[in-house]
Each structure stands twice: as C-alpha cells, then as structure tokens.
C-alpha positions in Angstrom: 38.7 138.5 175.2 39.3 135.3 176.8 36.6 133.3 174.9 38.5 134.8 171.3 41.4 134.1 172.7 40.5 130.1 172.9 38.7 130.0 169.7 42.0 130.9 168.5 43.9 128.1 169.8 41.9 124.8 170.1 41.5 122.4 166.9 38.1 122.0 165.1 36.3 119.8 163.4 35.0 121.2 159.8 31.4 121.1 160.8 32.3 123.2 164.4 34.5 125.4 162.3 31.2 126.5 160.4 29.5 126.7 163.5 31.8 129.0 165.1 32.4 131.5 162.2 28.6 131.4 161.8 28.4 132.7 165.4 31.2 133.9 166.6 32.6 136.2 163.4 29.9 139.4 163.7 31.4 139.9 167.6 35.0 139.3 166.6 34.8 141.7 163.6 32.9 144.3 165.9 36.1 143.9 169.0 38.9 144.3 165.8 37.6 147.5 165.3 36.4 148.8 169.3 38.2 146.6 171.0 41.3 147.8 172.9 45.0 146.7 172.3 44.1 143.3 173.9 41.0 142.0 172.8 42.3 143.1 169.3 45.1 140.9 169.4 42.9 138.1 170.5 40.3 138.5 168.1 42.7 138.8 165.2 44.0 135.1 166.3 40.6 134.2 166.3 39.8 135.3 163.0 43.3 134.5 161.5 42.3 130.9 162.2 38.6 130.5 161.1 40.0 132.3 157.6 42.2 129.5 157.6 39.8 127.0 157.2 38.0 127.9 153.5 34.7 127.1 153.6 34.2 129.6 156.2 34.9 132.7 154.0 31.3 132.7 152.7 30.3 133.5 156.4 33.2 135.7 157.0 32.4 138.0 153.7 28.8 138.6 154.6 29.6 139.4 157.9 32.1 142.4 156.8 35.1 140.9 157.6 36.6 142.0 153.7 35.8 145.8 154.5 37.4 145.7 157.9 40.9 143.9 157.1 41.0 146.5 154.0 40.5 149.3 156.3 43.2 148.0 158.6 45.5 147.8 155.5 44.6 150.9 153.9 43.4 153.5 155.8 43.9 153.1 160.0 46.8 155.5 160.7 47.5 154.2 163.9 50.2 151.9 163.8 51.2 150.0 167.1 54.1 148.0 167.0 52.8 145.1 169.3 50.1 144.3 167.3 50.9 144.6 164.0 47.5 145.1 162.6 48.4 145.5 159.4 49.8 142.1 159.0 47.0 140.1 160.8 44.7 141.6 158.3 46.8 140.8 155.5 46.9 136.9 156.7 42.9 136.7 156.8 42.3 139.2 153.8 44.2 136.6 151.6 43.0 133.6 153.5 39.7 134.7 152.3 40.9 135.4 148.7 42.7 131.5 148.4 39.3 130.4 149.3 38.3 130.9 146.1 34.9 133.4 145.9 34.3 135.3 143.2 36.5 138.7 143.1 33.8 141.0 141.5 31.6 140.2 144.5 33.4 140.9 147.2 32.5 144.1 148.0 35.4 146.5 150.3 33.4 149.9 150.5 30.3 151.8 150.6 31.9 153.2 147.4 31.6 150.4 145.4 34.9 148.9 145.3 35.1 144.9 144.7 38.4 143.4 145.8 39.1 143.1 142.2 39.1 146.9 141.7 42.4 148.8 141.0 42.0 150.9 144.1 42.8 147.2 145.7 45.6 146.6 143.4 47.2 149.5 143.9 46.8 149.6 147.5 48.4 146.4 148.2 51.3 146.9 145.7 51.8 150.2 147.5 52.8 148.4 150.6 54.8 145.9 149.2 58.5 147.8 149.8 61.5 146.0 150.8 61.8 148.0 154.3 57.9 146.6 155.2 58.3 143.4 157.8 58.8 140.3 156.0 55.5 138.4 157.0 53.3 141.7 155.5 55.1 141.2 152.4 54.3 137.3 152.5 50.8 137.6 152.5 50.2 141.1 150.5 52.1 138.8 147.9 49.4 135.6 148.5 47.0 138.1 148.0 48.3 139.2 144.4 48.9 135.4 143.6 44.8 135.3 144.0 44.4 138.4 142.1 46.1 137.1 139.3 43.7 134.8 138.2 41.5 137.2 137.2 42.5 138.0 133.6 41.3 141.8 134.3 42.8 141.9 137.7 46.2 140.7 135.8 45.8 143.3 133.8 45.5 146.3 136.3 48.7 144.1 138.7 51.4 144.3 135.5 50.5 148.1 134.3 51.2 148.7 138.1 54.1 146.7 138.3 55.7 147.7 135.3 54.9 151.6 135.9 56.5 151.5 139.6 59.3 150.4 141.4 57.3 147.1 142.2 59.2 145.1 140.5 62.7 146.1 141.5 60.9 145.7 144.9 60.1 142.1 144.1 64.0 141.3 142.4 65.1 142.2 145.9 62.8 140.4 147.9 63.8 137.0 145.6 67.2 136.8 148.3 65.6 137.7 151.4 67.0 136.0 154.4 63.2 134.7 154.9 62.8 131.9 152.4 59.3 132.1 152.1 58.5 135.8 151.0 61.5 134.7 148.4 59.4 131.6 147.4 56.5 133.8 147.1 58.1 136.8 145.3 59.5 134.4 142.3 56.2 132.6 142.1 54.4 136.4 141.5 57.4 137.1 138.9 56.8 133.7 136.9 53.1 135.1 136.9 54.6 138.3 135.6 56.8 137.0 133.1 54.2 136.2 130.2 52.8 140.0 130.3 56.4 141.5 131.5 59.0 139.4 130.4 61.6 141.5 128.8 60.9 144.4 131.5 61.7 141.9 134.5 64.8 141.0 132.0 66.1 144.2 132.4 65.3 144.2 136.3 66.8 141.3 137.2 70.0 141.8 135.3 70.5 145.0 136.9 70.2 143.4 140.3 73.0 142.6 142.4 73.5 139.3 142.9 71.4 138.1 139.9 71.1 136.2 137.8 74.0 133.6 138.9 71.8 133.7 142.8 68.8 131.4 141.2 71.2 128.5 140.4 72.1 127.1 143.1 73.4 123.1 143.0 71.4 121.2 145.6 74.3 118.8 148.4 72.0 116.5 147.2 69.0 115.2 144.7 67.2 114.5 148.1 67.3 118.2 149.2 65.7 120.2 146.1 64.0 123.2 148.1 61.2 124.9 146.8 63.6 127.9 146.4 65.8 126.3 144.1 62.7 124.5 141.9 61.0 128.1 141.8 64.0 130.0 141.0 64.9 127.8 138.0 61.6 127.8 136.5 61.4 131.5 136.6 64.5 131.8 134.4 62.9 129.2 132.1 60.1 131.1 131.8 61.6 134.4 131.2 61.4 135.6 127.0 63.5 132.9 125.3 64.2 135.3 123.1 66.2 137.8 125.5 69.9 137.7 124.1 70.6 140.0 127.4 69.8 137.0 129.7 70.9 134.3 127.8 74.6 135.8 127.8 74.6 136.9 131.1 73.7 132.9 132.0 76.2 132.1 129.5 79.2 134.6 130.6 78.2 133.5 134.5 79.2 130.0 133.6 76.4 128.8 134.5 75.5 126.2 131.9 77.8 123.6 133.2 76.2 123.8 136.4 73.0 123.3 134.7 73.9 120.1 133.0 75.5 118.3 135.9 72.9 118.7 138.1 70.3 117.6 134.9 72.9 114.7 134.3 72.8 114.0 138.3 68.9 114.1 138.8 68.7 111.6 135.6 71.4 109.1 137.2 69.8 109.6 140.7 66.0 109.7 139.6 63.8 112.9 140.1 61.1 111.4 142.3 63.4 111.4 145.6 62.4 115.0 146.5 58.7 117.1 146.2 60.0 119.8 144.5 62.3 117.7 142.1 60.0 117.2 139.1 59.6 121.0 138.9 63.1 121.7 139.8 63.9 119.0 136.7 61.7 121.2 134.6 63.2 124.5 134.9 66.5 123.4 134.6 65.7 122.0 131.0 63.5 125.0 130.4 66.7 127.1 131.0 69.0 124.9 128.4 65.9 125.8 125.7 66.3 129.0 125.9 69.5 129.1 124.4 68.4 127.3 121.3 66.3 130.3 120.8 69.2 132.5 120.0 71.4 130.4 118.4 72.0 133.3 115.7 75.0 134.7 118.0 78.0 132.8 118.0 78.8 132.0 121.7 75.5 130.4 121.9 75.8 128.2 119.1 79.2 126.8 120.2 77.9 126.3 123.6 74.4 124.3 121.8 77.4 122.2 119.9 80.0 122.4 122.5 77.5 120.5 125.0 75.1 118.0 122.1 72.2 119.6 122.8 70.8 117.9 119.8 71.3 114.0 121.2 70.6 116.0 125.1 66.9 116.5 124.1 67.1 113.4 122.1 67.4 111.3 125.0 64.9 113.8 127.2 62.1 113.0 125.3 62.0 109.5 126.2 63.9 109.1 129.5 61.3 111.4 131.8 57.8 110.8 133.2 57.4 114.5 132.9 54.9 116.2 130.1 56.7 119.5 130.6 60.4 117.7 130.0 58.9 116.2 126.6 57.6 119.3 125.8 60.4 121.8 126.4 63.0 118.9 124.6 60.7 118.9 121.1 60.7 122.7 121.1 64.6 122.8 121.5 64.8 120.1 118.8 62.4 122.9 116.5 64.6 125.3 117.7 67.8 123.4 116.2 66.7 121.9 113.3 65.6 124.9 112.1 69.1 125.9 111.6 70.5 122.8 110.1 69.7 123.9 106.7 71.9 127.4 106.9 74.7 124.7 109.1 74.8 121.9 106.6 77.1 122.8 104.0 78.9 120.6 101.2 82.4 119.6 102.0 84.5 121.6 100.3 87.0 120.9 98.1 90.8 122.5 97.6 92.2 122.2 94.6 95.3 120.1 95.1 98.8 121.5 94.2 100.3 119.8 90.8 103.3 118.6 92.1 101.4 116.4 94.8 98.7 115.5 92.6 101.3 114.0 90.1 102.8 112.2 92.7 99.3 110.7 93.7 98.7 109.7 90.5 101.7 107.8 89.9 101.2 105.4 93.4 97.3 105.1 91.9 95.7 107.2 94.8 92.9 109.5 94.4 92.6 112.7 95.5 89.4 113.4 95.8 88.5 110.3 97.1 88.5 111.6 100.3 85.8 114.0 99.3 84.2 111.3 97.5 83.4 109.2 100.0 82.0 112.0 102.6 78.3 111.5 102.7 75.6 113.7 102.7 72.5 114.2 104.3 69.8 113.9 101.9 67.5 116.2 103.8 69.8 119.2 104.3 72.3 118.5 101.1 75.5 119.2 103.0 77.5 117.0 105.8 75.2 116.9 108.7 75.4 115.8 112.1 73.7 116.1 115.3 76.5 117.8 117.4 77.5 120.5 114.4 74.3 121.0 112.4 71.6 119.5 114.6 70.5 117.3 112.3 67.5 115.3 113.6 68.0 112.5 111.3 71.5 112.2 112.1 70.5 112.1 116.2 68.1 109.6 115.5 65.4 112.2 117.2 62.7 111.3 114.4 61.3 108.3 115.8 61.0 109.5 119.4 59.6 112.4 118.3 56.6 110.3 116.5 56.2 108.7 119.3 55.2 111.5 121.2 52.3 112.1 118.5 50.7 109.3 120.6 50.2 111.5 123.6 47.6 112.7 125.5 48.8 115.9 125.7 47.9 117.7 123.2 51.0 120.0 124.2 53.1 117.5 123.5 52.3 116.7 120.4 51.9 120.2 119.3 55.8 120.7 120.2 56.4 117.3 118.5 54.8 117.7 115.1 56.5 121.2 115.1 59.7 119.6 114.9 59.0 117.2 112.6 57.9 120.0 110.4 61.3 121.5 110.1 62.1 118.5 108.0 59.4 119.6 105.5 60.2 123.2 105.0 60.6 124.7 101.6 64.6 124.9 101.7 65.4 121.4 102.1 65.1 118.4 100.0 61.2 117.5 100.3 61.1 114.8 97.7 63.5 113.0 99.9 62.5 114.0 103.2 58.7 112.7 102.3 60.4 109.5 101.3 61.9 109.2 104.9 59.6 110.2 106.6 57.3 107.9 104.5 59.3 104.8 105.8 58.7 105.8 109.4 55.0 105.2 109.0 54.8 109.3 109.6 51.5 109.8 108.0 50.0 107.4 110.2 51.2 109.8 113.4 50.2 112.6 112.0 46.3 111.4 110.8 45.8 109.6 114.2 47.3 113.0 116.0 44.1 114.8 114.4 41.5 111.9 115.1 42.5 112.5 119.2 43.1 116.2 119.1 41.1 119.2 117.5 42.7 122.0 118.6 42.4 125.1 116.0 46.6 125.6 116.1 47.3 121.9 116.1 44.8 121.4 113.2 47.0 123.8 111.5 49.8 122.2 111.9 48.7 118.8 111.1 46.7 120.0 107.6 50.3 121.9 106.3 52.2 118.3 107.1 49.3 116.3 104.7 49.5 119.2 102.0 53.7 118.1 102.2 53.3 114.3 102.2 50.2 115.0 98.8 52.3 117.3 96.8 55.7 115.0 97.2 54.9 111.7 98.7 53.3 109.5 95.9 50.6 107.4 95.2 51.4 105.9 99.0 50.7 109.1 100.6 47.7 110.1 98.3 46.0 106.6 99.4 46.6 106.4 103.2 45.4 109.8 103.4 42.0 109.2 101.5 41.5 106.3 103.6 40.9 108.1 106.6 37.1 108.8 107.5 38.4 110.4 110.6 40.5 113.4 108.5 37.8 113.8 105.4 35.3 115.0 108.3 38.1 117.1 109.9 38.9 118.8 106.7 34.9 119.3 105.8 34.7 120.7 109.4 37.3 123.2 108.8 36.7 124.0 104.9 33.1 125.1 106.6 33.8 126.5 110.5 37.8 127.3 110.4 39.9 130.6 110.3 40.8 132.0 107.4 44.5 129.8 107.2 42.9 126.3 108.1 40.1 126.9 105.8 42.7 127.2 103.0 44.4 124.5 104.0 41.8 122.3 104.1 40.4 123.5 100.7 43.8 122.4 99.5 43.8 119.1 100.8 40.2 118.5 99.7 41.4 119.4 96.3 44.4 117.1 96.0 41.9 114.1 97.4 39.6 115.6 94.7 36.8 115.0 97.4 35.7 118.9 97.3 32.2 119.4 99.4 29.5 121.8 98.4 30.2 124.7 99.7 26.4 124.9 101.5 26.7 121.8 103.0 26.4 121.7 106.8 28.9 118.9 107.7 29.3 117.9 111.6 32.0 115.8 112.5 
C-alpha cells in the first residue's frame, strides 16, 4: 500500500514510467480487485497516473487493466462512497482509450467484447445521467470522445443517443456549474451534430435556458474561455438549414451580440487569447447560417438590415483563419443565389396628365429619373450588395478569385461555388462570361484544377469551363486549349470519373474538339 501509494505521487521520467508500468501494473491490478478499502484507493492513484502517461497503455492492456476498470464500471455492485471506484476507473479506462490503440483490439471480456462493442457504448451512456457526480460524467464523456472516432463506434453512440434520454442528459450537462464536464458535453454534441443535427435542434430548444446560454460576450478579447469558443461553434455546426434554431437566435436578439463581438475581435485582433481563433470561427459560422434560410422574411431583413453581403466581403481577406474564408464564401453562395429572384427592374408609374403636362412645359423629363437608374448586367434588375447581394456590386468577385490560389482545397471549393452563382442558367451569361473574362477568371479556375484533384472540386471546375466555352468567345476557347495541365485532367476523368464528371469532361473535350479514343489508357 505504501509503495502504490508513492508511485502515485512522485514525477517520472518517460523511460522510468515504462519501467514502472512494466513492473509494477500486474500487482496494482491484482490489489484494485482484492485489496481492501485502502490499498484500493492507493492503487487506483497509482494506476490513474501511469494511464496518464500514453505510451504505457500497451503495458497496461496486456496486463488486464481494460477488463478490470470495465468491471468496476459495469458490473461491481458495491458502491462506497469514499472511494469512488467507479470514477477512478473511468479516469484510467479513458486515459487508455486517448492513448490511441486500436478499439477492435482491446479486448473487456471472456465473452468477446472489444471496447468498441455496443455492450461498451451502451454501458457508458447508461451512466452518463445528470444526478451521477460531475468528474464520472467528465471522463465517461472522454471516453465517448475516443469512441467517436471509430466510424462504426459513431454509429452504435448516435442510434443510442438519439433512442434515449442521452441527449437531453447532455443539453443539461452544457450549464453545469463544473465548466469542464460543460466543455466536454458540447464537444460530444458538435460530434453529434453531423449524424443528429436536427434531433439535438429540437433538444436544445426545448431546454431551459437555451439557446440564448451559449452566447455569452467575453469582458474582454483577452478572456475567450473554452466554454464560450466551444459553445459558439456548436451552434455553427448545428443543420444550417433548421428554420426552428435560426429564429429562436433571431427572436433572442442575439445577432447583435454576435456582430459586436465579431466587429470587436477584428478591431482588437483574435490572436490575444487560445481559444480566440476558434471562438472567431463559430461566431461567423453562426451569422452563415442564417443565409441558409433567407426564404423567410425576418431573416432576410436581418441578412440586409446588417450587410452581410460586404460582412463576408471583407472576411475573406481580413483573417488568417482557413475556416473564416471558408464559412464567408459559402454565405456569399448562399446570397448570391438569391440575387436573381431580388434584383428586379425599377418600376415605373405612370405619371398623372396634369403633372406630366406641366413637366413638359419647364422641359423636364419624367422618366428621366427611371432612365438614368442602372442595371446590373448580371441579374437584369437594380442590384446592390445590402438589398440583393449582389457580388459584383460588393466588389466580392476578386477576393473570391483570390482564394482560388489556396492551399486549401476547402477554400477553394467554397470559393469557386460562389463564383458559380454568377453563371447559373437564370442570369445573363453572355455578360457575366464577359466580366468574368476581364478578371482573368479562367486563369483561377484552370490553375485551381492543376493544384487540386478532388472528384467534387473537379466537378465544379469542369461545369465553370463548359460556361466560359459555350459563351466566352474565341478568348475562352484558346486559353482553355492551351492548358496541358486541364487536357490530361479531362482525359483522366472522360476514362476514370463518375458518371457526372465523365459527361462533363466529354463535353469539354468536344467543344476543344480534342475527343480521345475511347480505349486509350491516359495517366495524368
């Protein structure tokens, strides 16, 4: 007992650390489960702290110590209030699992349970209440995080979670009084929220409290916690599309608070805190989700009330942050895509006779008014960024070509998408090719496929071309036939791509008239 109980307190090096779990783990595993009230607490230490260090879990697996702490969890029915069993082997069962070992092979039973099994999953979310002692929850919460990135495992933890009261479990745990097991339960929902979204929607508006409780304005830029940066992020990654959620954030008021602290961070700089980047991130991420509704009316005058349009604008260029530039080209897809329904021709009254006549005779014109309104030549209507979300009118083309230069392919995925908008069927393509033309576009777009060959961004890239071919000239048509780089793309995909980039390719190929045989075996 005493000799545990000093393993458990003195520092070690990483090579002594080794040395002791090699040694000492087979007779601290064998007094957690014989040892009396005690020695159990000292062993646990002991153990606690040699799981802590992560190149020791090899040792600590093939000694048992997976089988024991899952036993403790699961099926000891003795429960003594001084030790707290059940939390010490929660610590070192996900100490073991952060270590990073394959899940399928760590066996938990002589019935052939891996830790990866559902009798795991559901064992752990079973204890996970709102009444169990906050450090339990902490760590049977770590141990989920590891779970989760098993894409089976993930599987098994949302059909639980979305079958039981887990997650109103977890919506309650997100204002505990500890502000770690909050941390912890938001960064399991954000996990969630891909597989779950709209269900944890539902949840967290019925919550009390929520959702107003995960905005909440930092004293200062200095002082982001890692509450506040997790909490916004998990309402920016919440469905978009949720109407419910985006007016309950709306009727809260709390957009304004959204933009003044965005508006603060940019005046202040993000980099003063740890958490600030992410914090930074979620707050935009929360603005674009409103651009993903803007079919319903208070949403749109809140996108025009606030400029989201020149707001993004100005994101794209004035952060550090690949995430920022993403989530700003996505909300300027999200916008433009409506400026062709929002763009509408001034309109013109018919002017009564008497003050006509009079107009006439002092030589004014009475339509010169209308006359002299101009139109946007992409969206044939008066445009402008605030009311329409015009991206010619915000000046948001160029920044958004410039972001075709990025590494990240994310980026440029989001990018290109909203330069697309300008190319759809419903607006003027002739013109919009001949805009686009004088911004060097095609240039962008060709060198965005020489650096990147992802399938979707392919895609993307091959429907711009077929725009600039069937509308942009003899310009378009020779820059485009230039490029080595694209002809082997576009043999590539004619002869390996889906079914969609295959066409597209075929299409290309066939405006450049530079058609391959069809058995050719072409690697780029």
């Amino acid at each position: 007992m005493e000799m545990a109980s000093y393993l458990g307190e003195i520092s070690l090096g990483d090579d002594s650390q080794i040395q002791v779990a090699e040694r000492a783990s087979p007779s601290l595993i064998k007094m957690v489960q014989d040892g009396n009230l005690l020695t159990t607490k000292a062993a646990f230490k002991a153990l606690k702290k040699i799981s802590s260090h992560h190149p020791n879990s090899k040792v600590l697996v093939e000694a048992g110590i997976v089988e024991v702490m899952t036993e403790e969890l699961f099926t000891r029915k003795i429960y003594n209030e001084q030790m707290n069993s059940k939390k010490e082997a929660a610590a070192i069962l996900a100490n073991v699992l952060e270590s990073g070992l394959d899940l399928e092979s760590i066996q938990v039973n002589l019935r052939g349970h891996t830790i990866a099994s559902d009798y795991i999953v559901y064992n752990i979310i079973y204890l996970l209440k709102k009444s169990t002692p906050d450090e339990l929850n902490i760590n049977l919460i770590r141990a989920l995080l590891c779970l989760t990135k098993s894409q089976e495992v993930s599987a098994t933890i949302v059909s639980v979670v979305k079958e039981t009261e887990a997650s109103y479990n977890l919506m309650e745990l997100i204002n505990n009084a500890n502000e770690e097991l909050g941390v912890s339960a938001v960064k399991l929902l954000i996990k969630l929220s891909p597989y779950i979204g709209h269900s944890l929607v539902e949840r967290l508006c019925e919550t009390r409290g929520q959702p107003e409780s995960l905005i909440q304005s930092p004293t200062e830029t200095t002082r982001i916690t890692e509450k506040q940066a997790v909490s916004a992020n998990f309402l920016a990654n919440l469905p978009h599309k949720s109407l419910t959620l985006n007016l309950a954030l709306l009727n809260k008021n709390l957009v304004p608070a959204v933009l003044e602290i965005i508006i603060q961070m940019q005046r202040n700089g993000v980099r003063t805190s740890r958490y600030a980047n992410y914090y930074f991130e979620g707050l935009v991420g929360i603005l674009v989700r409103f651009t993903a509704t803007l079919y319903d009316h208070q949403v749109l005058l809140l996108a025009r009330n606030n400029n989201f349009t020149s707001l993004f604008t100005e994101l794209l260029t004035k952060t550090s942050s690949d995430e920022v530039q993403m989530l700003s080209a996505i909300g300027l897809e999200n916008l433009s895509t409506q400026s062709i329904c929002l763009s509408k021709p001034p309109k013109v009254k018919k002017p009564n006779y008497i003050k006509w006549s009079f107009l006439s005779k002092c030589g004014s014109s009475v339509s010169s008014k209308h006359k002299s309104t101009p139109l946007c030549p992409v969206h044939r209507g008066a445009c402008s960024s605030q009311d329409t979300f015009c991206l010619l009118d915000a000046n948001a083309v160029e920044r958004l070509l410039a972001c075709l230069d990025h590494e990240n392919v994310e980026v440029v995925r989001a990018a290109l998408s909203a330069i697309c908008t300008l190319l759809d069927d419903n607006v003027d393509l002739e013109k919009s090719v001949n805009i686009l033309n004088g911004l060097n576009t095609i240039q962008f777009v060709l060198n965005a496929v020489r650096e990147h060959k992802h399938e979707d961004l392919l895609q993307k890239s091959f429907w711009a071309i077929e725009r600039f071919l069937m509308q942009g000239g003899e310009r378009s048509v020779s820059d485009i036939s230039q490029d080595g780089s694209l002809y082997a793309a576009l043999v590539s995909a004619f002869h390996r791509g889906d079914g969609s980039t295959r066409q597209m390719a075929e299409n290309i190929l066939g405006y450049l008239n530079k058609m391959p045989n069809s058995s050719t075996n072409y690697a780029t």
